[in-house]
C-alpha positions as CSV (number, residue, x, y, z in Angstrom):
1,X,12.2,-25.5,-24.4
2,X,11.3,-21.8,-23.6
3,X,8.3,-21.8,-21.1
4,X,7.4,-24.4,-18.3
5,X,4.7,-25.6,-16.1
6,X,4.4,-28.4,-13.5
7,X,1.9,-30.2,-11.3
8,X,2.3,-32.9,-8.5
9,X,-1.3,-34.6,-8.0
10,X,-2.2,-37.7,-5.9
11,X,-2.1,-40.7,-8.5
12,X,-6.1,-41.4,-7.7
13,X,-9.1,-40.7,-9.8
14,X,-10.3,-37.6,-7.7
15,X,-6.9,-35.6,-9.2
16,X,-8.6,-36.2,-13.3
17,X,-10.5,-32.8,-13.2
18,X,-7.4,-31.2,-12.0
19,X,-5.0,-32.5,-14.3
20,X,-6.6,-31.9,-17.2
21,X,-7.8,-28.7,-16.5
22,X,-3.8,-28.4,-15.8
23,X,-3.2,-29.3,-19.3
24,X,-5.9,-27.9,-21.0
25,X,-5.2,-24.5,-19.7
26,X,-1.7,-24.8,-21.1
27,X,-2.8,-25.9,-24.4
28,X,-4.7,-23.0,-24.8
29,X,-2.5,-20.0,-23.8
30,X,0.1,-21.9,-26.1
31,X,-2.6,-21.0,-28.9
32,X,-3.9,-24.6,-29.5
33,X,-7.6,-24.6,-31.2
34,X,-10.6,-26.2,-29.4
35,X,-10.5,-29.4,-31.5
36,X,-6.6,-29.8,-30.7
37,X,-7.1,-28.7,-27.3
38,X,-9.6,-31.6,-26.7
39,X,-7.5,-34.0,-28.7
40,X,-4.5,-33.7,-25.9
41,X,-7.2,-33.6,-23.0
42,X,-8.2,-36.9,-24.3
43,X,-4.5,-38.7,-24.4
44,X,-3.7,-37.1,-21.1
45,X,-7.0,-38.7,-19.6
46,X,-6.4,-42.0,-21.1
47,X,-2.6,-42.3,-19.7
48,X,-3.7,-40.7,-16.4
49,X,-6.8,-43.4,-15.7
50,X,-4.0,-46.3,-16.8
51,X,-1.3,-44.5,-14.1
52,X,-4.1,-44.4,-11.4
53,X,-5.2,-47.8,-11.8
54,X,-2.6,-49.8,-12.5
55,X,0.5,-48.2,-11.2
56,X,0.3,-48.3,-7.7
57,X,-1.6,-51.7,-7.1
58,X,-2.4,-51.8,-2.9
59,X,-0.4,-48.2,-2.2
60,X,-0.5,-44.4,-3.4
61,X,1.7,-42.7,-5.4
62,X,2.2,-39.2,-7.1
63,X,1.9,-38.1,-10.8
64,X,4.2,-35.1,-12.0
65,X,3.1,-33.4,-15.0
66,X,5.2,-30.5,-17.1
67,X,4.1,-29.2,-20.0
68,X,6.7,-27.0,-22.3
69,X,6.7,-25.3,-25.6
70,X,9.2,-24.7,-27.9
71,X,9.7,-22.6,-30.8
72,X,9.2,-25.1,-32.8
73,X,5.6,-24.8,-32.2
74,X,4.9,-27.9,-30.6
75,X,3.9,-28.8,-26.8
76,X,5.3,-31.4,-24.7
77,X,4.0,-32.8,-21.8
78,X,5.3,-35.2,-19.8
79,X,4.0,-37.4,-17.0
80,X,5.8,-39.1,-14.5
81,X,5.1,-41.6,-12.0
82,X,7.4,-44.2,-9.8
83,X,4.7,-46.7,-10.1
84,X,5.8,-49.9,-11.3
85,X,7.2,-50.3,-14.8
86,X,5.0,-50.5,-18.0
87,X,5.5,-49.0,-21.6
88,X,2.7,-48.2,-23.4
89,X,4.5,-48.4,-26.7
90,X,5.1,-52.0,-25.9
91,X,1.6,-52.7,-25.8
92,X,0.1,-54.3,-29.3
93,X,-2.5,-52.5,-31.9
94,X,-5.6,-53.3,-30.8
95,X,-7.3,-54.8,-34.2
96,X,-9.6,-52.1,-35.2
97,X,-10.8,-53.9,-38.5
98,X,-12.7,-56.9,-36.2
99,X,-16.0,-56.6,-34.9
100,X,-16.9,-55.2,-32.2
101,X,-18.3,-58.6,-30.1
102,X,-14.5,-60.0,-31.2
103,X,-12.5,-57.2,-30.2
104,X,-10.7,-57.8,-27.0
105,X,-11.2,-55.5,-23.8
106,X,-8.1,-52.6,-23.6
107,X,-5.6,-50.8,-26.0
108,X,-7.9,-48.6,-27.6
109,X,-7.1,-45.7,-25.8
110,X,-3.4,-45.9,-26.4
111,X,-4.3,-46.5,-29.5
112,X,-5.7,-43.1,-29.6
113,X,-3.1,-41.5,-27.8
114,X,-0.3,-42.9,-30.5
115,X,-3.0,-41.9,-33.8
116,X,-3.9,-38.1,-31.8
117,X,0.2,-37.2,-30.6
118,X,2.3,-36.3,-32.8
119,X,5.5,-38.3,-31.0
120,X,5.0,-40.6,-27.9
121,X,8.1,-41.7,-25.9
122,X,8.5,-43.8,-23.0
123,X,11.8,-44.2,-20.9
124,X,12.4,-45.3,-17.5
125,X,14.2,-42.7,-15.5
126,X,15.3,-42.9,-11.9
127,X,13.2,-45.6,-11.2
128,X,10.5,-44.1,-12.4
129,X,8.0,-44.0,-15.9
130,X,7.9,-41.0,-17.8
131,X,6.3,-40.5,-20.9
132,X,6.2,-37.7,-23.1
133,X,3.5,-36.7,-25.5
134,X,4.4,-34.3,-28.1
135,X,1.8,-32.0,-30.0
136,X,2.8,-29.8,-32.9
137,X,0.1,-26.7,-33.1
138,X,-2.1,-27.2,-36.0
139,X,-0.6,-25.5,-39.3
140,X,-1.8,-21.8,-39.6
141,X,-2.1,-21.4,-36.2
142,X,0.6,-19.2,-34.0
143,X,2.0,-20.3,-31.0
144,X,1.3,-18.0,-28.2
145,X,3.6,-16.3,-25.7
146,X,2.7,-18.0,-22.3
């Protein structure tokens, strides 16, 4: 990976603006379009809400977020947290087919996040969660130098 950028925010709802602004700045000096841009806003919000609520049940915590490109034009970003253990990939497909009164509550957005990436990982690493969401630049476009 050729360029890097990295963030430490409190792992609480008041640190969303920040963090996506974070990201979405990256995105777009990489070169990313609007529509791509927004498409890894939206990921990064989803996993960010699920880290503040749920990771640190009756204490604080920190998120770290890098983002990276490579030549290969594709950013990754990666977000880190030493709340307590959960992999989104081990969650199950929400049913999209049912209707909507049957559907259950949750799972959409990672959903999303695995349909909108391009490669989603999850390891656990120093007692801590880090997953990394990879997004290839759309076709045609260049990738910027940062």
């Amino acid at each position: 990976m050729d360029d890097l950028s990295h963030i430490v925010v409190p792992a609480q709802l008041s640190s969303l603006q920040k963090s996506i602004d974070f990201v979405s700045s990256f995105s777009q000096k990489t070169g990313f379009d609007l529509k791509r841009t927004r498409e890894v806003e939206l990921c990064v919000e989803e996993v960010l809400v699920n880290i503040f609520h749920y990771a640190y049940p009756g204490t604080q915590g920190e998120v770290a977020i890098s983002c990276r490109t490579d030549p290969g034009k594709s950013l990754l970003i990666e977000i880190e947290d030493a709340g307590i253990p959960f992999d989104i990939l081990s969650a199950g497909e929400p049913d999209i087919t049912a209707n909507i009164d049957e559907r259950q509550i949750g799972g959409l957005g990672i959903f999303f996040v695995r349909q909108l990436m391009d490669r989603v990982e999850y390891r656990r690493r120093d007692n801590k969660n880090v997953l990394s969401l990879l997004a290839k630049l759309p076709s045609g476009q260049e990738m910027k130098n940062s």
